[in-house]
C-alpha positions as CSV (number, residue, x, y, z in Angstrom):
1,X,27.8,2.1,12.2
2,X,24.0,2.6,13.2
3,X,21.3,0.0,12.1
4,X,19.9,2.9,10.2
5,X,22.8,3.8,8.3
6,X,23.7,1.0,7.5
7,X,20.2,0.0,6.1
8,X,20.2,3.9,4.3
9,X,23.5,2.1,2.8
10,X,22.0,-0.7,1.4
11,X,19.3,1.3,-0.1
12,X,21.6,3.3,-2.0
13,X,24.0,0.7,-3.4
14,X,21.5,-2.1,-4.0
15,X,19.4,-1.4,-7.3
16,X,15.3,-2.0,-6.8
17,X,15.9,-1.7,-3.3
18,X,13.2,0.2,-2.0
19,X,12.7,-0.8,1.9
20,X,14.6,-2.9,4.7
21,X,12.4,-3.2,7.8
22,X,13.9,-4.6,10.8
23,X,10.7,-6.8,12.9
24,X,10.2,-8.9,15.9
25,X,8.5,-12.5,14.7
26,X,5.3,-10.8,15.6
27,X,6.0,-8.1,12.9
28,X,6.5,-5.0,14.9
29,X,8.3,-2.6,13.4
30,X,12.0,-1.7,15.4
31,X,13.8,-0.2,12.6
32,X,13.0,0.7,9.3
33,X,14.4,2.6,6.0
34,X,12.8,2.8,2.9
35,X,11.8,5.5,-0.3
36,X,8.9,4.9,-2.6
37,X,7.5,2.1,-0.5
38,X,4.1,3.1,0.2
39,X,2.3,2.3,3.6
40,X,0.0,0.0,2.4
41,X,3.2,-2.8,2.2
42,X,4.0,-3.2,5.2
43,X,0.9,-4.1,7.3
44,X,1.7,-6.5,9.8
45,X,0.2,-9.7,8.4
46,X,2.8,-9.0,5.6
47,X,5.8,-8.2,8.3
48,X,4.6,-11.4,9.9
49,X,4.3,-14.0,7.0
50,X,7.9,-15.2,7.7
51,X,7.1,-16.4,10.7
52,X,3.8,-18.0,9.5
53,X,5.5,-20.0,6.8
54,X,8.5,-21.0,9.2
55,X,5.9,-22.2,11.6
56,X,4.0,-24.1,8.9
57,X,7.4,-25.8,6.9
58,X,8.4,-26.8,10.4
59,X,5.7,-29.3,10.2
60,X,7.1,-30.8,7.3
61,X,10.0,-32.1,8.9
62,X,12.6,-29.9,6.7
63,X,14.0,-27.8,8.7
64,X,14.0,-24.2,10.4
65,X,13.0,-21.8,7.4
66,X,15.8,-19.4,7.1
67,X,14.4,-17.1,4.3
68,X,11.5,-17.1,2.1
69,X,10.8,-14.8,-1.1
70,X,7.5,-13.9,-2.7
71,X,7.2,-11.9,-5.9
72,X,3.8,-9.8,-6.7
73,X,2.8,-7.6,-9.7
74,X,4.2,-4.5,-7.9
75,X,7.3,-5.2,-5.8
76,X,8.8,-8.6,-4.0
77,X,9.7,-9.0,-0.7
78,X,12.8,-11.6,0.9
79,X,12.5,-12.3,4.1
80,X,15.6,-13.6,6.4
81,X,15.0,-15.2,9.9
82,X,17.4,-14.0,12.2
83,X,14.8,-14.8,15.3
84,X,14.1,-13.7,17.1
85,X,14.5,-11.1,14.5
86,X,13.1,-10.5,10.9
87,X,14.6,-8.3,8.1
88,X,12.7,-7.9,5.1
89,X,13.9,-6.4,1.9
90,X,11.3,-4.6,-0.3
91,X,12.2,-4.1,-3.4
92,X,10.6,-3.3,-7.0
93,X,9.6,-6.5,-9.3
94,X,12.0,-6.2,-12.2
95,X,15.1,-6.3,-8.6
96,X,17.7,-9.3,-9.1
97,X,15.9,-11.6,-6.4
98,X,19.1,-13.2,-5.9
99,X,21.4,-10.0,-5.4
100,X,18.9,-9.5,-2.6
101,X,19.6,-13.2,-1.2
102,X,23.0,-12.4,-1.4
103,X,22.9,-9.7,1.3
104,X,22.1,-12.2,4.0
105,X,25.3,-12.8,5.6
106,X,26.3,-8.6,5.5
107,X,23.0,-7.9,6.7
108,X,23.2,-11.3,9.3
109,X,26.2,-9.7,10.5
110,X,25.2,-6.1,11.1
111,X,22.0,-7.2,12.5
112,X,23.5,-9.5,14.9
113,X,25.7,-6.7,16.6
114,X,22.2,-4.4,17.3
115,X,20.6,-7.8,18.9
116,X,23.3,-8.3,21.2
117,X,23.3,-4.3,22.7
118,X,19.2,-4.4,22.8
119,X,19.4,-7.9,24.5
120,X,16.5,-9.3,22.3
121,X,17.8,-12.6,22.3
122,X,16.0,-15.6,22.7
């Protein structure tokens, strides 16, 4: 299964879901579904912000930040850190955060497979 269909997949089966984004830790964009998202959500600085917070929790001592979720007026967003890959899953505010959190593994797994044939590991 492609990347792509498998995120189209997701979409469809996972209520709220309204983006997955597939980034490098800088934010760029390699791979990317979404409906009803508009533009203005995924700006870099917001496809980056995992990486910003790993860097900055790293410094407390705790650990590599594996995921991170932040809820707004409009939609939330739940980052996983696969680096040196990001997925983030957009999704509308009222979404079950932790159906979303749930998906790591599936989506772990799936990504995993794409990093290994584009030889974007570490």
């Amino acid at each position: 299964m492609t990347l792509p269909l498998f995120f189209e997949k997701l979409l469809i089966r996972t209520p709220g879901l309204l983006a997955v984004v597939l980034t490098d830790r800088d934010g760029v964009i390699l791979e990317q579904v979404r409906t009803g998202l508009p533009d203005t959500a995924l700006t870099p600085g917001m496809l980056s912000a995992l990486s910003i917070t790993s860097e900055q929790a790293g410094k407390l001592g705790c650990g590599r930040n594996k995921r991170a979720a932040a809820l707004y007026s409009d939609f939330q967003v739940v980052h996983f850190n696969l680096l040196p890959l990001i997925v983030s899953l957009f999704a509308t505010s009222d979404a079950n955060t932790g159906v979303l959190l749930d998906l790591e593994d599936e989506i772990k797994a799936v990504v995993s497979q794409f990093e290994s044939v584009t030889n974007l590991q570490g």
